[in-house]
Structures are given as C-alpha cells and as structure tokens.
N, C-alpha and C positions, 0 to 999 in steps of 0.2 A: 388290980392296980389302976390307979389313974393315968387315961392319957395326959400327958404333958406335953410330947410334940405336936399333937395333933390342934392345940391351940394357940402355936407359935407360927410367926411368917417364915414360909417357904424360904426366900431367900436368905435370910437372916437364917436360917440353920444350915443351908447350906455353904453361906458366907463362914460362919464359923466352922465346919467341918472344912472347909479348904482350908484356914488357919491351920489347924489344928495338922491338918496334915503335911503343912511344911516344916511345922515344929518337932513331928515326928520323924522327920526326914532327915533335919537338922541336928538333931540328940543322936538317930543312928550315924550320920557322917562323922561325929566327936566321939564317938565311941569306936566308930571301925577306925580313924584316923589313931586312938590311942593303942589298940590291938594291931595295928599294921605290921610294925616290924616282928612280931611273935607270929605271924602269920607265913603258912605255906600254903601250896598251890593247891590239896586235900582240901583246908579249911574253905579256902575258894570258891572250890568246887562242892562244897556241901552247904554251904552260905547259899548259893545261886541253887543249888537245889529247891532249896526250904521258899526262898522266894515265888520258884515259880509255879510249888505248890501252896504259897498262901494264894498268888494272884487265880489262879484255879478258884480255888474257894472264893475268894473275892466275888468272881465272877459266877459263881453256880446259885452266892446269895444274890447276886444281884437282878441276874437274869429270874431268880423266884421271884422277888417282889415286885418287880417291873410286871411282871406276866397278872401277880396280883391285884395288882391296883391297875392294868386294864382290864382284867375280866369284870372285877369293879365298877368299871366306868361304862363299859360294855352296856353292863345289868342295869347301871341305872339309866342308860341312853335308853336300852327296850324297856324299860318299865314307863318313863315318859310317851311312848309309844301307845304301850297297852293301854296306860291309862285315858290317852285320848282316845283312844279305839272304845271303851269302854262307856266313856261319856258321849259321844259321838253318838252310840247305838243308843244311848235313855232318851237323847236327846228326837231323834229319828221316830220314838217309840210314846213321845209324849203323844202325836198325832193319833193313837189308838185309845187316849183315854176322853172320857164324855168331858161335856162344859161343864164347869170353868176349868176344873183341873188340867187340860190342857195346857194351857198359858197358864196357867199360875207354876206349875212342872218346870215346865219351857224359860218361865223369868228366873227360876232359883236356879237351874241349872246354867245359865249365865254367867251369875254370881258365883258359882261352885269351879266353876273356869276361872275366872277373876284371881278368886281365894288360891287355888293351884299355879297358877302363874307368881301369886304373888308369893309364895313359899319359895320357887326357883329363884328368886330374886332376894332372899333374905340371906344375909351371912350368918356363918354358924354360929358367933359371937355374939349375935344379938337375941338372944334368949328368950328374953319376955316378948318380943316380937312373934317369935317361932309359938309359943305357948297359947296367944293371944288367935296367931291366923289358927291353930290347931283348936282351940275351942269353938272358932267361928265354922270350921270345915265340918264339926264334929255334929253342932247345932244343924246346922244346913241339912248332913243329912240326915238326921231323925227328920227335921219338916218335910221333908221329900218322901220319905216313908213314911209317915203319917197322909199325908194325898196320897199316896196311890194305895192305903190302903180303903181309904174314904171313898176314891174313885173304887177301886175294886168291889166295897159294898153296893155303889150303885149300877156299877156293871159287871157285875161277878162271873167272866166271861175269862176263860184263861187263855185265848187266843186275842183278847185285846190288855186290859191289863193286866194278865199274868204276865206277858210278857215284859210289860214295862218295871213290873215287880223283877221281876229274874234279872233284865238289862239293871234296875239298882244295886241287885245282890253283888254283878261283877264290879260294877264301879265303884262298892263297898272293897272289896276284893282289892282291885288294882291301886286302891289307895292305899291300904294295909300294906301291902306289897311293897308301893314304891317308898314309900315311909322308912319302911326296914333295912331297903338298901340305901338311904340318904347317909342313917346314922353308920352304916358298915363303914370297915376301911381297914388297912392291913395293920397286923398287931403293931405295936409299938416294938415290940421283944425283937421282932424280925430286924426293924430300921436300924435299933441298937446291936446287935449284933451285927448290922451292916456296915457301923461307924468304926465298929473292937476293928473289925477283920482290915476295914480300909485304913486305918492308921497305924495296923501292923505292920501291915504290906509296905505303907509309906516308910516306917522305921526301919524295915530291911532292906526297903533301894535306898535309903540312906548310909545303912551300915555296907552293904557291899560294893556303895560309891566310895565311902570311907579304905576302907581293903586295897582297893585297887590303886594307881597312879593320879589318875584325873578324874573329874568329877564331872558329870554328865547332871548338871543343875536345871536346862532349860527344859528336854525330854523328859526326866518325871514331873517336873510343875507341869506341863502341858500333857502328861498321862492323867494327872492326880485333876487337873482340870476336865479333862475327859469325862471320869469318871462320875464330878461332882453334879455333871451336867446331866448325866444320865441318873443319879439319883433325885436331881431336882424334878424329872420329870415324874420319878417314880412320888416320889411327895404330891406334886401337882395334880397328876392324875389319882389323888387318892381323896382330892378335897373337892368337891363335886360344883361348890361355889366359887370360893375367895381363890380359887387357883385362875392361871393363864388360859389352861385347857377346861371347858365348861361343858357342861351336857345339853345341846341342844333342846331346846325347847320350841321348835320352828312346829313340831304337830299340838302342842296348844295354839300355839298363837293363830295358827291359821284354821285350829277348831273355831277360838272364839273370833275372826273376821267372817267367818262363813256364817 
C-alpha cells in the first residue's frame, strides 16, 4: 500500500485530526442528548466503562508509535554517527597509501562528506534531487575503490593499503545502513488506527457528556488537544527532515571542518 500520510505536512494532519475530533465529540453529545431521558444510571455506568477502555487503548496505541518513531530517530542519529566514524577512519587511512594516491583519496573523500551532508539537508519531496546526490555518492565510491585498488597493486602491503581497502568496505557499509534507515518510518496502518481509536474515544466523551446533565466542553478540547500534540510529535519524529525534531548531523560537520 502506498504511503499517503507520509507525504502530507505534519501540521495540516494533525490540524485536521483535531477537527475531526470535535465533530466526533459533537455527533456523540446529539446523540447522548437524544437517548437521555431513556437513560438509567446502568446505562451510565456502562457508557463510562467502554470509555475508559477505549481511552486505554488509545493510549497503549499511542504510547506503541511514539516508542516507534523514537527508536527511529534513535537509529538514524547513530547511524549519522557511524558513518562519520567510518569516514573519519578512510580518511586517517589515506596517510598509508604511496603517492599520489594519497591525496587524490584524501580530496574525493572530502567531496564524499560534502555529498552526505548534502543528502541531510534534502527534503523527502524532492526526488530527482535525492536520485541525482545518490548517483553522484554511488560514482564517488567506485572511484575510491578503483585507487586503492591501484594503490594496493603498487603497494600490495595489507598493513598499509589493506587497510585502507577494509576502512572503504565500512564506509561502504555505514552508507548502505544509514540509507535504509532514512527511508524507514512507522507503518502507516498504525497511525490510521491511531486516528479510528482517537475519534472514537472523542465520540464517546461526547455521548456520555450527552447522558449526563452538563456538558464538560473545555476539558475534552484541551484532552483531545493533548493528545493531538503527542501525535504530532509521533509524526515529526518519524520524518527525519522536513520535521521540527531533526537528526543531528554536528559529527559530519565537524568531520568535514577538521
């Protein structure tokens, strides 16, 4: 199934799920207000049952996806990590191979920093951009592997360039890696089920405001708001760019000023 939310603005889905759940709020209160007078103090009391096992559930989805989409953000912060740790050591490792390969090594890997910072900085929307640095990261490293294999016939020494060979194989690696967790992010099925469950819960503080005497209007808006704001973050932390909460990228930057 195609993601759909995953390419719509955070706020704007959560702007319309707070609608959505004052109108379900709204439909229970016209509904409990109709069934009122056929109502006894049982019904009442089994009505506020069901509530405060939907809001249960509410909250056991919630607390799932929340947990998800930081283990998420987690992975992608250390993978940022790894991967400077990764290039860091090629980088360290150029110094082992003969002239010129040396610096010619040392200048592409530069650029191969450059290229990774500039993927952090691309929104997920812009596609042929994403495509465009992925063909350029992809090029880069065959040239890099191409000199040190060149280097390694002239010094075929596995304590100078094998290792430099071994340090590309990880930063091969930690690319692949952090790639795989850019594109993750929590199913869609979850979020949507996250929306059924909170608009049910809203339509039954509405129907058992309905039931009762008076009508308790500002404490569910300001639960249902509660709510909205801990799913925004669950959305935010699941967008690794275009969101508020962003993944660090302070171990490139400070690879490529050193």
């Amino acid at each position: 199934m195609k993601d759909y939310l995953y390419g719509q603005n955070s706020i704007l889905i959560v702007a319309v799920l707070f609608v959505l759940i004052l109108l379900a709020q709204e439909a229970g209160y016209q509904i409990g207000r109709h069934h009122q007078r056929n109502t006894d103090k049982d019904v009442k009391a089994q009505t506020n049952t069901i509530q405060a096992g939907t809001l249960g559930l509410l909250a056991l989805i919630l607390g799932f996806a929340f947990n998800m989409s930081l283990q998420t953000y987690n992975d992608r912060s250390e993978s940022v990590i790894n991967e400077a740790n990764a290039i860091g050591t090629a980088l360290m490792r150029t110094h082992l191979l003969p002239t010129p390969y040396d610096s010619l090594t040392r200048a592409q890997l530069q650029q191969y920093i450059d290229l990774r910072l500039a993927l952090s900085n691309t929104n997920y929307a812009m596609v042929k951009e994403q495509e465009a640095l992925a063909t350029k990261t992809e090029g880069l490293q065959r040239s890099l592997w191409d000199l040190g294999v060149r280097a390694a016939r002239l010094d075929p020494n596995p304590v100078t360039t094998g290792f430099f060979l071994t340090a590309l194989n990880n930063l091969v690696t930690a690319h692949n890696e952090r790639n795989a967790l850019l594109i993750m992010h929590v199913p869609e099925v979850i979020l949507y089920l996250l929306f059924i469950v909170f608009i049910t819960s809203g339509a039954l503080l509405g129907f058992g405001s309905g039931l009762g005497q008076r009508r308790t209007t500002l404490p569910s808006a300001l639960l249902s708001f509660m709510i909205c704001l801990v799913v925004f973050i669950v959305i935010d932390l699941d967008r690794p760019v275009r969101g508020i909460v962003k993944v660090d990228q302070h171990s490139l930057e400070r690879l490529k000023q050193n």
